[in-house]
C-alpha positions as CSV (number, residue, x, y, z in Angstrom):
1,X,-42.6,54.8,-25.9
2,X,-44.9,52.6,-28.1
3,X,-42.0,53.1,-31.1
4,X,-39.2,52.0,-28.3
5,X,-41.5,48.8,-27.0
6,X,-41.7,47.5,-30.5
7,X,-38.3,47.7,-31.4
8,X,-37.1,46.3,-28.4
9,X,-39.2,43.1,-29.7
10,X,-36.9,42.6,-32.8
11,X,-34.0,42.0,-30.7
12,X,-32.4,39.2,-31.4
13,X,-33.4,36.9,-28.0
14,X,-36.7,37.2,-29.4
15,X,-36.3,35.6,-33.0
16,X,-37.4,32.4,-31.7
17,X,-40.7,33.5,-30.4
18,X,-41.1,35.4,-33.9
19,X,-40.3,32.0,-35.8
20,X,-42.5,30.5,-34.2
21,X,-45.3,32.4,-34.8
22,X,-44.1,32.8,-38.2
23,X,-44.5,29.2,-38.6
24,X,-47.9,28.9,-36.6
25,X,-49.3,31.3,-39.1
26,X,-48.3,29.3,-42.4
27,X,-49.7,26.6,-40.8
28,X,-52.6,27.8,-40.2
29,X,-52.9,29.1,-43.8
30,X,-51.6,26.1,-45.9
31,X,-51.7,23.1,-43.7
32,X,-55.4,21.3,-44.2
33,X,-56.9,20.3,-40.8
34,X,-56.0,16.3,-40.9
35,X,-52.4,17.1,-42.0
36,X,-51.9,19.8,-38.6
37,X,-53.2,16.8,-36.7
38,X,-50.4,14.5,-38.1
39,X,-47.6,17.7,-37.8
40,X,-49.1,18.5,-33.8
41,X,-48.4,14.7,-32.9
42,X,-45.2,15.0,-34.1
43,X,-44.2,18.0,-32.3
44,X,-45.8,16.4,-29.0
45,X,-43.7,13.5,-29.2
46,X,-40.4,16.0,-29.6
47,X,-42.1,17.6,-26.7
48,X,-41.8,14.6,-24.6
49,X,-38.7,13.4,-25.5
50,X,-37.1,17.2,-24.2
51,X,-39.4,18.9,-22.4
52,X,-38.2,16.6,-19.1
53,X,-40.0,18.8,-16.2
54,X,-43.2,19.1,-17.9
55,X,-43.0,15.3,-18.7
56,X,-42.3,14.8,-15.1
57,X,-45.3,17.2,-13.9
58,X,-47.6,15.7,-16.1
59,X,-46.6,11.6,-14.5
60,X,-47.5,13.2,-11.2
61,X,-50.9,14.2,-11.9
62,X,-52.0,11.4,-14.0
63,X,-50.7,9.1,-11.2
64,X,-52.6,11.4,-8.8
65,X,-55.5,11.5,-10.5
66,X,-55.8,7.5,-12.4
67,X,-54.5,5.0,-9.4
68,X,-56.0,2.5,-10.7
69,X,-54.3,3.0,-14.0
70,X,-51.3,0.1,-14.4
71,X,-48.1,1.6,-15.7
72,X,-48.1,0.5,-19.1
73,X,-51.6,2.2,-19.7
74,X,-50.5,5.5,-17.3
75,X,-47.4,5.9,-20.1
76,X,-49.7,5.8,-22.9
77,X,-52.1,8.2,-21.7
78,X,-48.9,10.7,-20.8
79,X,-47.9,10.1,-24.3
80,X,-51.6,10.9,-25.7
81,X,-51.0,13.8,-23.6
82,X,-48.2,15.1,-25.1
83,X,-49.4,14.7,-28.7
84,X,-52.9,16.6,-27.6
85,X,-50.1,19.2,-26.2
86,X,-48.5,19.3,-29.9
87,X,-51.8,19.4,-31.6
88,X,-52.9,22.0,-29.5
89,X,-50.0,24.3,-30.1
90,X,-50.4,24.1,-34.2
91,X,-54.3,24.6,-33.5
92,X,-53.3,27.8,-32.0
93,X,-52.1,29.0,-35.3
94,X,-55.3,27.8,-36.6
95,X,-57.4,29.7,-33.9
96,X,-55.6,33.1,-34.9
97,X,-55.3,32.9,-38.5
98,X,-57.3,30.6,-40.3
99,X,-60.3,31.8,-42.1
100,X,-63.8,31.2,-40.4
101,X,-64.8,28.9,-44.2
102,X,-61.9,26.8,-43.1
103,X,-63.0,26.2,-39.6
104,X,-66.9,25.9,-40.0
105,X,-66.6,22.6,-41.0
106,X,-65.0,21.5,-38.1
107,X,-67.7,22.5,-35.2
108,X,-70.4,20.9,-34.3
109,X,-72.3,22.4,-31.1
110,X,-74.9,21.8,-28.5
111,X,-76.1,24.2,-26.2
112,X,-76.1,27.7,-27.4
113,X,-79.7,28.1,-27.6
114,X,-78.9,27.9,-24.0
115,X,-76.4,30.5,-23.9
116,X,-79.1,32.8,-25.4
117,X,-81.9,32.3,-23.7
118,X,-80.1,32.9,-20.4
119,X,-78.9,36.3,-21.6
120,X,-82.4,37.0,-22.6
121,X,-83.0,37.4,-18.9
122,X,-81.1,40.3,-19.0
123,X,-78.2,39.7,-17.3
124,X,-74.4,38.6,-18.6
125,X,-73.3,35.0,-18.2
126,X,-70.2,33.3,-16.8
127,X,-69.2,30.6,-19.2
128,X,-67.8,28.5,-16.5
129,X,-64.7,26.2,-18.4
130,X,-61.1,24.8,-18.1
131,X,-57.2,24.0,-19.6
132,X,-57.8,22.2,-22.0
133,X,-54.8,21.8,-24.9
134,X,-57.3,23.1,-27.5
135,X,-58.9,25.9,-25.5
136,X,-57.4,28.4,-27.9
137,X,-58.9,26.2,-30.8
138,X,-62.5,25.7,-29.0
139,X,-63.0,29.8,-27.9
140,X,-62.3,30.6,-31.8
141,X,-65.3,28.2,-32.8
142,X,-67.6,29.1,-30.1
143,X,-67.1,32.8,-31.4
144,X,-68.2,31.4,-35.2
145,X,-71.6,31.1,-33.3
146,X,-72.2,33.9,-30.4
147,X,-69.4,36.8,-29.8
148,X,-68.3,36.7,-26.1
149,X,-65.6,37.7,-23.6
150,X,-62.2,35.6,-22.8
151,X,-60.4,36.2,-19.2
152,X,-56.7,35.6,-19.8
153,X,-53.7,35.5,-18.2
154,X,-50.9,37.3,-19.4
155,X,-47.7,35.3,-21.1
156,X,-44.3,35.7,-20.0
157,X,-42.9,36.3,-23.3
158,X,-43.7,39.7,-25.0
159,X,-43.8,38.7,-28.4
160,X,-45.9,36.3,-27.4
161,X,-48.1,38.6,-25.1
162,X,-48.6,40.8,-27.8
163,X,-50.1,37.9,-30.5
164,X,-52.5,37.0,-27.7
165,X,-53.2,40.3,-27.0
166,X,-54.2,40.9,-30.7
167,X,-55.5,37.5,-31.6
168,X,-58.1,38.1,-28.7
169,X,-58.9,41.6,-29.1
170,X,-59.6,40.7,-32.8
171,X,-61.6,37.5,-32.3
172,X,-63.7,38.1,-29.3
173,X,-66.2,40.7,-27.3
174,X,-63.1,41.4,-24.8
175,X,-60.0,40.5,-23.8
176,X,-60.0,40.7,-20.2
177,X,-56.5,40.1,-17.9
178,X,-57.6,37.5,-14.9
179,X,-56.8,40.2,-12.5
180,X,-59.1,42.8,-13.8
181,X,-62.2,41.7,-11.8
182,X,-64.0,45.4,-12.1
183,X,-63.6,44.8,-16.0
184,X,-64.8,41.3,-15.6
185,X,-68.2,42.6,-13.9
186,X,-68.5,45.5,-15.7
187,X,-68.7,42.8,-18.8
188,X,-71.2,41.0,-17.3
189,X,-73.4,44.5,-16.5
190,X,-72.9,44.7,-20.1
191,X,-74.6,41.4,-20.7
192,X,-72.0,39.9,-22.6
193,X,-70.7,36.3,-22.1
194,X,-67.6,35.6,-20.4
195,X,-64.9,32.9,-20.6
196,X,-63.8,32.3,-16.9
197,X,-61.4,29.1,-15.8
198,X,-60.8,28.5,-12.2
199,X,-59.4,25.4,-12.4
200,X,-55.5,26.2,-12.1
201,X,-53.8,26.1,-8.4
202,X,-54.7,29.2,-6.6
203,X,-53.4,30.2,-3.3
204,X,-54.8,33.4,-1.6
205,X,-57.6,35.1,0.7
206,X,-60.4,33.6,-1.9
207,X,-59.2,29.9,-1.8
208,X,-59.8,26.3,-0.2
209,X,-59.2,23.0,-0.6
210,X,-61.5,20.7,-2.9
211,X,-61.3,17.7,-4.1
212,X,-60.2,17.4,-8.1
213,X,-60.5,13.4,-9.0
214,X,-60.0,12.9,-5.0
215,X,-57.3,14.5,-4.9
216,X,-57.3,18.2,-2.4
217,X,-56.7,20.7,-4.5
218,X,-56.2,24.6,-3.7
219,X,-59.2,26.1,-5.6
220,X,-60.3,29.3,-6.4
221,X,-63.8,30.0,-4.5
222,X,-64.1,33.1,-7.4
223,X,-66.8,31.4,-9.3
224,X,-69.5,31.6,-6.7
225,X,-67.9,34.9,-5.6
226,X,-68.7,36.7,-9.0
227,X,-72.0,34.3,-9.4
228,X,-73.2,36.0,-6.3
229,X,-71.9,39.7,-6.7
230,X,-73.3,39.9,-10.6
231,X,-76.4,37.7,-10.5
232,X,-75.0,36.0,-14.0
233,X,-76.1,32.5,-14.0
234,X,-73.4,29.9,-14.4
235,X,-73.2,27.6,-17.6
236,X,-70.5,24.7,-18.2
237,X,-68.8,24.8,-21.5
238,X,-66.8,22.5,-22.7
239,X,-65.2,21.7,-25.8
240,X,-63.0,18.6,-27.1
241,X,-61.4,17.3,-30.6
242,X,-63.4,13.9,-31.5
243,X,-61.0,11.1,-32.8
244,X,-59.6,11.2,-36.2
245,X,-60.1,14.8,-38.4
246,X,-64.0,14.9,-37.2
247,X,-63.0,18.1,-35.6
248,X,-64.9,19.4,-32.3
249,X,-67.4,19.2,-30.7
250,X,-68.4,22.0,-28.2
251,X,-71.5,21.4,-25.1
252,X,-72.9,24.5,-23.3
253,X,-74.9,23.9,-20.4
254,X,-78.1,24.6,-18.6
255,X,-77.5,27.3,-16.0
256,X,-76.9,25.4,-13.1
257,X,-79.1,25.5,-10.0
258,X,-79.3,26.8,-6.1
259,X,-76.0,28.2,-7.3
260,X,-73.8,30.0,-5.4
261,X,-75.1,27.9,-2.5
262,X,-73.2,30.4,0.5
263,X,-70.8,27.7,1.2
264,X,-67.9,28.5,-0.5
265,X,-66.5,24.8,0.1
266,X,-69.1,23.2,-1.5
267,X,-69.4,25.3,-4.2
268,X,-65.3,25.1,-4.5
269,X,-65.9,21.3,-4.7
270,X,-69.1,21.1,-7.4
271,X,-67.3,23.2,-9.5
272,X,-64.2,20.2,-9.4
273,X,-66.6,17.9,-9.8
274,X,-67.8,19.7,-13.2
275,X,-64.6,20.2,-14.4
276,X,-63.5,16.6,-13.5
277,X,-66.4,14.9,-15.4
278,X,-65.6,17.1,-18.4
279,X,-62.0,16.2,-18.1
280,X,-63.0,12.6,-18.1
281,X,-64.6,12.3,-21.6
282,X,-60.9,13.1,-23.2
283,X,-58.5,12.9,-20.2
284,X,-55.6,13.2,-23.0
285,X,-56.7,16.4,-23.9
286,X,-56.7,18.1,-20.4
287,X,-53.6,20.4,-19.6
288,X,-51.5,17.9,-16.8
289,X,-48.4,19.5,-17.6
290,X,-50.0,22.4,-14.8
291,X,-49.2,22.1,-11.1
292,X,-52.2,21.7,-10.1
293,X,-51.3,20.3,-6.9
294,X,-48.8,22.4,-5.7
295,X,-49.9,25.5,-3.1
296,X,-51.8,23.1,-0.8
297,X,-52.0,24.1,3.3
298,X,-50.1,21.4,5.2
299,X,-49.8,19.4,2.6
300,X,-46.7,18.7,1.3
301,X,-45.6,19.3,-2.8
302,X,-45.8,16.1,-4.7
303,X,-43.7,17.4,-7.5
């Protein structure tokens, strides 16, 4: 079966998906760190010239989110977006396959003395993050300085499913499928870490509406759900690419307090706030080209 799966892969409707990688990978191990950077804005640009819908669903949410922005300065941050987008698609190469002496350099981090003495309480922790366009990028350096777990979701593209798959399994504590909550916990049990991202559009029994940057917003109540269930205290990480070649730099958080409160609104709505302050200190580099809006109760679809 296994034999069948992987030849079934070489067929030719998914040569693309095996070019690309192909080319991620030589990337990764030829192209110095300042020259990806010039190569990822120049695939973002591409991006926005073809990629129309995306284009379109990232307008929406920046005009959502940045009223106040006039539409001169709204196009320019879409365009920043777009080149964060293409940067953050080369530094996926980079997360996978470049060598740890190439990406030391490149780090600089605050916080994980606080990520340690939280699991010196005996418990795991829920390293409460986002979409950002490097989040590929900012897991591989947080892993150059404390092993943890990464929840995923799975791609739509095998060939592409089974590099994440692979990348993940080889880089960090776990690779863990979003939907495999048992696995999640029994993680946590196990003290370890864990990479968990609520903030894409979520419509089912665990939901509400919160506010992201004013806007409602159908949010996943999880967080406080699996705060509460485990006892794993809840730290923000966040990581960003500073201007220029500086690299990254990566925050983790105190635990945060009289958290889960029991109201799963306000808990929903912190946790927006959180993410939204974060997404504030490089709004470029968040992932608009996401729905994020869509899914919402009597409300109708702005896209």
């Amino acid at each position: 079966m296994a034999d069948t799966r992987s030849t079934r892969l070489l067929t030719p409707r998914y040569w693309p998906a095996w070019a690309g990688l192909g080319l991620l990978w030589l990337s990764a191990r030829t192209l110095p760190y300042a020259l990806a950077l010039g190569a990822g804005r120049g695939l973002g640009r591409l991006a926005y010239v073809f990629a129309r819908e995306r284009r379109h669903i990232a307008e929406v949410n920046l005009r959502l989110c940045f009223p106040e922005l006039s539409a001169p300065a709204l196009q320019a941050r879409l365009r920043a977006h777009f080149a964060s987008l293409g940067i953050g698609l080369l530094m996926t190469g980079f997360a996978w396959w470049a060598s740890d002496r190439k990406l030391k350099p490149l780090v600089e981090i605050e916080g994980v003395e606080r990520l340690r003495e939280a699991l010196g309480r005996g418990r795991g922790v829920i390293l409460l993050s986002a979409h950002f366009t490097d989040l590929e990028m900012t897991g591989r350096l947080l892993s150059l300085h404390h092993p943890f777990a990464v929840m995923y979701r799975r791609h739509e593209n095998p060939v592409i499913e089974r590099a994440f798959q692979g990348n993940r399994k080889r880089r960090f504590s776990a690779a863990i499928p979003r939907d495999d909550i048992r696995r999640l916990l029994r993680a946590l049990r196990d003290k370890l870490p864990v990479w968990y991202a609520p903030d894409q559009s979520y419509r089912g029994p665990n939901s509400t509406l919160a506010p992201f940057f004013g806007v409602p917003a159908a949010t996943n109540t999880g967080t406080a759900r699996l705060a509460r269930v485990s006892r794993a205290p809840v730290l923000l990480f966040t990581g960003r690419r500073l201007p220029g070649a500086q690299g990254y730099r990566l925050t983790i958080s105190s635990p945060l307090e009289a958290f889960p409160s029991g109201d799963p609104q306000a808990d929903a709505a912190r946790i927006n706030g959180l993410i939204e302050a974060a997404v504030r200190q490089a709004p470029e580099q968040y992932l608009w080209v996401h729905r994020r809006f869509k899914k919402r109760p009597g409300l109708p679809d702005p896209y």
